[in-house]
Backbone as JSON Lines, residues from 0, in Angstrom:
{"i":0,"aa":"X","n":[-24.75,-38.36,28.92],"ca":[-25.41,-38.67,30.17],"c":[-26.04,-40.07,30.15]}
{"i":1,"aa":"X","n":[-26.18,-40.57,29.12],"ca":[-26.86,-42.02,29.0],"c":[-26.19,-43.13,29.69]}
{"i":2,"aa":"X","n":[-24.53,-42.59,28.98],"ca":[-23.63,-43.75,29.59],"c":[-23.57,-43.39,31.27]}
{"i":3,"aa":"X","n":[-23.1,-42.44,31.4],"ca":[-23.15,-42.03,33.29],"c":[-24.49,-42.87,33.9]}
{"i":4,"aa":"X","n":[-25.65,-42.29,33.3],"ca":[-27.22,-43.1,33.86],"c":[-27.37,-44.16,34.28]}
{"i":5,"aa":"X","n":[-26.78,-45.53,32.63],"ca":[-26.17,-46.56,32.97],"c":[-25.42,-46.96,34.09]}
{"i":6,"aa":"X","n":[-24.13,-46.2,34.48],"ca":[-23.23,-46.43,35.82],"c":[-24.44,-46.44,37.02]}
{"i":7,"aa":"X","n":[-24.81,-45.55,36.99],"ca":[-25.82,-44.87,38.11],"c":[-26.86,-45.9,38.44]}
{"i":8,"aa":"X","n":[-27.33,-46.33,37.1],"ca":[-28.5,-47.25,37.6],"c":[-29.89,-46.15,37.28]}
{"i":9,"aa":"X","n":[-29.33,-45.05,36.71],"ca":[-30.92,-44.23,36.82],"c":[-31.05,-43.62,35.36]}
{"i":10,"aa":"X","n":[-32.04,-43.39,35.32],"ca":[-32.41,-42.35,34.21],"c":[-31.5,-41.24,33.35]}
{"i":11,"aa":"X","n":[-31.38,-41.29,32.12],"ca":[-30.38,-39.95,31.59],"c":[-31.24,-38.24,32.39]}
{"i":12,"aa":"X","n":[-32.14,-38.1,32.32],"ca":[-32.87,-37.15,33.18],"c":[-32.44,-37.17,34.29]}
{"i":13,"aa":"X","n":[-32.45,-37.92,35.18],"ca":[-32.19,-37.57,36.25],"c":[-30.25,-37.26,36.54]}
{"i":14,"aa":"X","n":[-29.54,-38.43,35.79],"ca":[-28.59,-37.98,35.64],"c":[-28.32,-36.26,35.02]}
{"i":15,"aa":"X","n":[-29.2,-35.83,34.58],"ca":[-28.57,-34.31,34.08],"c":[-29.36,-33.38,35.23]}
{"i":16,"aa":"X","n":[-29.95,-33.65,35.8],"ca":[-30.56,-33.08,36.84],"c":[-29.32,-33.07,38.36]}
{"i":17,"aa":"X","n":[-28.77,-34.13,38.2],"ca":[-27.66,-33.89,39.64],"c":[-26.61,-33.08,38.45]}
{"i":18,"aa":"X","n":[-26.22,-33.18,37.52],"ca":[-25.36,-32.58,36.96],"c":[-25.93,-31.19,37.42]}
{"i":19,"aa":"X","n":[-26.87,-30.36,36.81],"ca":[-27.47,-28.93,37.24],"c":[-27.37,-28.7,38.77]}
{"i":20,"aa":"X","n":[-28.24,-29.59,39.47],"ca":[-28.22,-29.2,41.0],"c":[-26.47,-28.8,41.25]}
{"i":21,"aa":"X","n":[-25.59,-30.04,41.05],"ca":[-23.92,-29.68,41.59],"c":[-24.01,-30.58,42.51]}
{"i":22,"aa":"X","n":[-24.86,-31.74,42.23],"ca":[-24.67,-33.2,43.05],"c":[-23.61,-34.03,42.51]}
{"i":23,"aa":"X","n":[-23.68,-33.89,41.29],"ca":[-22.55,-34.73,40.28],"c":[-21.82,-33.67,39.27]}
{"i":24,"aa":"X","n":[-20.47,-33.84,39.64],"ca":[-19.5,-32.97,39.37],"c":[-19.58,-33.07,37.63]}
{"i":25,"aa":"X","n":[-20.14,-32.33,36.94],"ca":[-20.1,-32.18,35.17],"c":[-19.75,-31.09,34.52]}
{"i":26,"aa":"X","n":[-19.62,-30.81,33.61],"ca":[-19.81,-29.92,32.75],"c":[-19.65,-29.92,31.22]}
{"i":27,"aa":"X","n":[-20.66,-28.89,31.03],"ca":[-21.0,-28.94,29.47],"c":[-20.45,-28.52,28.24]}
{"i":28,"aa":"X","n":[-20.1,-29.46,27.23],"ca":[-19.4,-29.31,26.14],"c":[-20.17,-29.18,25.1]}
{"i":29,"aa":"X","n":[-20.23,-27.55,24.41],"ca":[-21.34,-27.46,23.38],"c":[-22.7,-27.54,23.91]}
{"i":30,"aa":"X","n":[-23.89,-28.89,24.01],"ca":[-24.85,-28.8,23.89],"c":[-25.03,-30.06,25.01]}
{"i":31,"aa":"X","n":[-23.87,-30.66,25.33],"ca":[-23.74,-32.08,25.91],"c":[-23.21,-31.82,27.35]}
{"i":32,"aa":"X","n":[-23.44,-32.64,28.18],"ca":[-22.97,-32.99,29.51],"c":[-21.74,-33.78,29.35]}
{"i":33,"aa":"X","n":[-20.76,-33.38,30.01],"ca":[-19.91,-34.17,29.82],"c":[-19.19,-34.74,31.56]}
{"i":34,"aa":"X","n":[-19.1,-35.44,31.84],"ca":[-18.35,-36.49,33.07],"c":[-17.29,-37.33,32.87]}
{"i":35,"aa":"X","n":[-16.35,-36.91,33.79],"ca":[-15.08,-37.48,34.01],"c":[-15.11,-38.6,34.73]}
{"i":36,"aa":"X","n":[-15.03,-39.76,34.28],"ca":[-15.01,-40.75,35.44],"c":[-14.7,-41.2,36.54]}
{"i":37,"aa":"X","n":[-13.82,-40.41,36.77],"ca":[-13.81,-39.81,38.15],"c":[-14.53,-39.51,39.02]}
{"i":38,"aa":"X","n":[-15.53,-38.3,38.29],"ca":[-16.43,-37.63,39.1],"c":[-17.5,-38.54,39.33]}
{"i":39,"aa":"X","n":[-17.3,-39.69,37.63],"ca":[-18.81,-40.34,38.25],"c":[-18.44,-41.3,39.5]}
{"i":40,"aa":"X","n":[-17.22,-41.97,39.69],"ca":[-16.75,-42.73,40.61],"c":[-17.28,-42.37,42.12]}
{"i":41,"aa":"X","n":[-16.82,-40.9,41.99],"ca":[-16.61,-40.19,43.36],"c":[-18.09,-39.79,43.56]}
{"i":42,"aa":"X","n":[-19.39,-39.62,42.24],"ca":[-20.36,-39.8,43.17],"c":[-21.18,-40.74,43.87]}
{"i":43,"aa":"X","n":[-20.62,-41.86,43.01],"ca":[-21.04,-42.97,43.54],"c":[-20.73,-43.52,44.73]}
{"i":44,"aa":"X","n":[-19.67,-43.57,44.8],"ca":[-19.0,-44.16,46.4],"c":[-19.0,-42.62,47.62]}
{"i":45,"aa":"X","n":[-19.97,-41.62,46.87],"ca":[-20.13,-40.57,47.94],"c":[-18.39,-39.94,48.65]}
{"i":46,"aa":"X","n":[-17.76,-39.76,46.84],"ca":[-16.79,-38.73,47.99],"c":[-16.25,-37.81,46.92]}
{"i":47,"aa":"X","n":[-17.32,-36.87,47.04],"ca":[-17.86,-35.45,45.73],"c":[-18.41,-34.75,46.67]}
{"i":48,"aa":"X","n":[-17.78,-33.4,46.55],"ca":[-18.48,-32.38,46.95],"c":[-19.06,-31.3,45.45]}
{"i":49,"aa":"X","n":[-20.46,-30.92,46.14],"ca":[-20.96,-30.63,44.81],"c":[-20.49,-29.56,44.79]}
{"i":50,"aa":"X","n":[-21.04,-28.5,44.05],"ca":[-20.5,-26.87,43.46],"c":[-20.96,-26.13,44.25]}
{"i":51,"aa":"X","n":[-21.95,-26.46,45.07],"ca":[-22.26,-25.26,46.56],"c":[-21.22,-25.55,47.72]}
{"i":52,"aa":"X","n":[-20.48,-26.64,47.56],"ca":[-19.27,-26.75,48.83],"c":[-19.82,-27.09,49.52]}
{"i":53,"aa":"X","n":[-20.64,-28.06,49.64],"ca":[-21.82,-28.87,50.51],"c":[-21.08,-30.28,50.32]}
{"i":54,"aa":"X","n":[-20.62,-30.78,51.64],"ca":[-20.1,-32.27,51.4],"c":[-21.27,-33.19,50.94]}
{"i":55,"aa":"X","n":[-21.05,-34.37,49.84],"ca":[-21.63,-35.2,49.8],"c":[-22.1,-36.47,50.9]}
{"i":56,"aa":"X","n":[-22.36,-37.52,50.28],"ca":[-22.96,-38.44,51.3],"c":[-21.7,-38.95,51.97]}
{"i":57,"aa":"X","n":[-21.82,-39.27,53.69],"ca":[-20.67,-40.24,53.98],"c":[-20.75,-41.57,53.31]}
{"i":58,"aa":"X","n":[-19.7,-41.84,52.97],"ca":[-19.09,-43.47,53.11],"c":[-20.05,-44.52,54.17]}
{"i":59,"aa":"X","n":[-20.68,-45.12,53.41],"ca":[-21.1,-46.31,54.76],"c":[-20.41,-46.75,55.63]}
{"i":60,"aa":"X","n":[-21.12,-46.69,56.69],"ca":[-20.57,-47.33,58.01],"c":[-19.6,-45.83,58.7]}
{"i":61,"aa":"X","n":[-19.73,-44.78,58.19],"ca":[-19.27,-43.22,59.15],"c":[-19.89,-42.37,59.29]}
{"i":62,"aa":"X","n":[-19.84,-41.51,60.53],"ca":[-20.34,-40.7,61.09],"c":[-20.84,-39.68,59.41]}
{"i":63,"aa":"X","n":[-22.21,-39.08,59.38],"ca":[-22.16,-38.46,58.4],"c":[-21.53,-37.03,58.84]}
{"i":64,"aa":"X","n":[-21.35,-36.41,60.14],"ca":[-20.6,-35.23,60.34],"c":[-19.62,-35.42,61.92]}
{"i":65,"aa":"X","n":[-19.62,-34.35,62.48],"ca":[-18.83,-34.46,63.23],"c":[-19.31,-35.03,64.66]}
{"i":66,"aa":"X","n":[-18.39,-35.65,65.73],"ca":[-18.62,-36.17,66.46],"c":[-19.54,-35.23,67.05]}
{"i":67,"aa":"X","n":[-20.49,-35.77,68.43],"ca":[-21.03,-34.39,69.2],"c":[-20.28,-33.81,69.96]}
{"i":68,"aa":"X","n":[-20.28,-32.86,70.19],"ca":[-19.28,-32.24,71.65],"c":[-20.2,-32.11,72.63]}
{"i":69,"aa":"X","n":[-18.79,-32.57,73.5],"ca":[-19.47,-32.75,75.05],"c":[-19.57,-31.57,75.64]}
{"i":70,"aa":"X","n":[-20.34,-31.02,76.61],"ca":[-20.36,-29.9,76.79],"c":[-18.97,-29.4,78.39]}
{"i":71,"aa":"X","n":[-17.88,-29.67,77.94],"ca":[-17.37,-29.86,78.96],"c":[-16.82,-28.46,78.82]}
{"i":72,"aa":"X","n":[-16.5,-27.71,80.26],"ca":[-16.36,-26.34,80.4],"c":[-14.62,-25.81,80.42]}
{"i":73,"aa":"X","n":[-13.94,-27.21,80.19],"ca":[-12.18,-26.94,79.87],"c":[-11.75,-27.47,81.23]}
{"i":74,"aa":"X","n":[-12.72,-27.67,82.37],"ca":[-11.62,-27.68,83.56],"c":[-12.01,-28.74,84.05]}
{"i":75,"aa":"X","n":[-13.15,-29.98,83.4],"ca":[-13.44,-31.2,83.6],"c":[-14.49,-31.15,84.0]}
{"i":76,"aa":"X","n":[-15.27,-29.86,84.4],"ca":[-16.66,-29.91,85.05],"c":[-17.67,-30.13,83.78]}
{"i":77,"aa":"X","n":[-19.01,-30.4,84.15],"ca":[-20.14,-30.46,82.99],"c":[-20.92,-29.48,83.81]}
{"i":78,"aa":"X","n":[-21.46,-28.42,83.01],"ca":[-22.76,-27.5,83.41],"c":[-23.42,-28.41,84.13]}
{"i":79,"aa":"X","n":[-24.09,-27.63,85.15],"ca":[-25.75,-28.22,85.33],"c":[-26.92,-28.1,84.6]}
Protein backbone atom coordinates (compact mmCIF):
# COMPACT_ATOMS: atom_id res chain seq x y z
CA UNK A 1 0.00 0.00 0.00
CA UNK A 2 2.93 2.45 0.34
CA UNK A 3 3.68 2.24 -3.29
CA UNK A 4 -0.27 2.70 -4.33
CA UNK A 5 -0.23 5.85 -1.49
CA UNK A 6 2.65 7.21 -3.41
CA UNK A 7 0.46 7.03 -6.86
CA UNK A 8 -2.41 8.49 -4.86
CA UNK A 9 -0.65 11.25 -3.33
CA UNK A 10 -2.01 10.06 0.18
CA UNK A 11 -1.19 8.23 3.10
CA UNK A 12 -0.53 4.19 3.23
CA UNK A 13 -3.62 4.40 5.88
CA UNK A 14 -5.74 5.89 4.05
CA UNK A 15 -4.85 3.98 1.05
CA UNK A 16 -5.90 0.67 3.01
CA UNK A 17 -8.90 2.28 4.21
CA UNK A 18 -10.49 2.74 0.44
CA UNK A 19 -9.09 -0.72 -0.07
CA UNK A 20 -11.65 -1.98 3.05
CA UNK A 21 -14.47 0.52 2.26
CA UNK A 22 -14.45 -1.10 -1.80
CA UNK A 23 -13.46 2.44 -3.04
CA UNK A 24 -10.25 0.96 -4.47
CA UNK A 25 -10.49 -2.30 -6.05
CA UNK A 26 -7.71 -4.66 -3.76
CA UNK A 27 -7.19 -7.59 -2.27
CA UNK A 28 -5.28 -9.31 0.27
CA UNK A 29 -2.37 -11.59 -0.05
CA UNK A 30 -1.43 -13.25 3.29
CA UNK A 31 -1.15 -10.24 5.58
CA UNK A 32 -0.66 -7.55 2.65
CA UNK A 33 -2.89 -5.50 0.37
CA UNK A 34 -2.27 -6.14 -2.80
CA UNK A 35 -3.32 -3.71 -6.19
CA UNK A 36 -3.31 -4.27 -9.68
CA UNK A 37 -2.41 -1.34 -11.51
CA UNK A 38 -5.07 -1.23 -13.13
CA UNK A 39 -7.27 -0.86 -10.38
CA UNK A 40 -5.03 1.80 -9.11
CA UNK A 41 -5.32 3.56 -12.63
CA UNK A 42 -9.04 3.15 -12.73
CA UNK A 43 -9.28 4.75 -9.32
CA UNK A 44 -7.65 7.47 -10.10
CA UNK A 45 -9.07 8.66 -13.32
CA UNK A 46 -12.55 7.59 -11.50
CA UNK A 47 -13.58 4.61 -13.64
CA UNK A 48 -13.88 1.78 -10.66
CA UNK A 49 -16.76 0.63 -9.36
CA UNK A 50 -16.27 -0.36 -5.82
CA UNK A 51 -17.52 -3.86 -4.27
CA UNK A 52 -21.02 -2.46 -3.24
CA UNK A 53 -21.75 -1.84 -7.16
CA UNK A 54 -21.87 1.79 -6.41
CA UNK A 55 -20.39 3.67 -9.51
CA UNK A 56 -17.39 5.65 -8.78
CA UNK A 57 -16.62 9.33 -9.44
CA UNK A 58 -17.51 10.72 -13.04
CA UNK A 59 -14.76 11.66 -15.33
CA UNK A 60 -14.39 15.49 -15.30
CA UNK A 61 -16.29 17.57 -17.30
CA UNK A 62 -19.67 14.66 -17.20
CA UNK A 63 -22.80 14.49 -16.00
CA UNK A 64 -22.14 12.54 -12.63
CA UNK A 65 -25.60 10.51 -13.39
CA UNK A 66 -28.27 10.53 -15.61
CA UNK A 67 -29.74 13.23 -17.60
CA UNK A 68 -33.09 14.68 -15.81
CA UNK A 69 -36.27 13.54 -17.33
CA UNK A 70 -38.62 15.73 -18.57
CA UNK A 71 -41.79 15.13 -17.31
CA UNK A 72 -43.40 14.65 -20.61
CA UNK A 73 -46.66 12.45 -20.60
CA UNK A 74 -45.70 10.40 -24.21
CA UNK A 75 -48.11 12.49 -26.27
CA UNK A 76 -46.04 15.87 -26.11
CA UNK A 77 -48.12 17.41 -23.38
CA UNK A 78 -46.31 18.56 -19.90
CA UNK A 79 -48.58 18.12 -16.66
CA UNK A 80 -49.76 21.16 -15.08
Amino acid sequence: MRDAAAVLGCTAEYARRLARTGRLRAHRVGGVWAVRPEDLDAYRYGRTEDTSGQSGPAPRGEPAGPAPRSHDRGDGTQPL
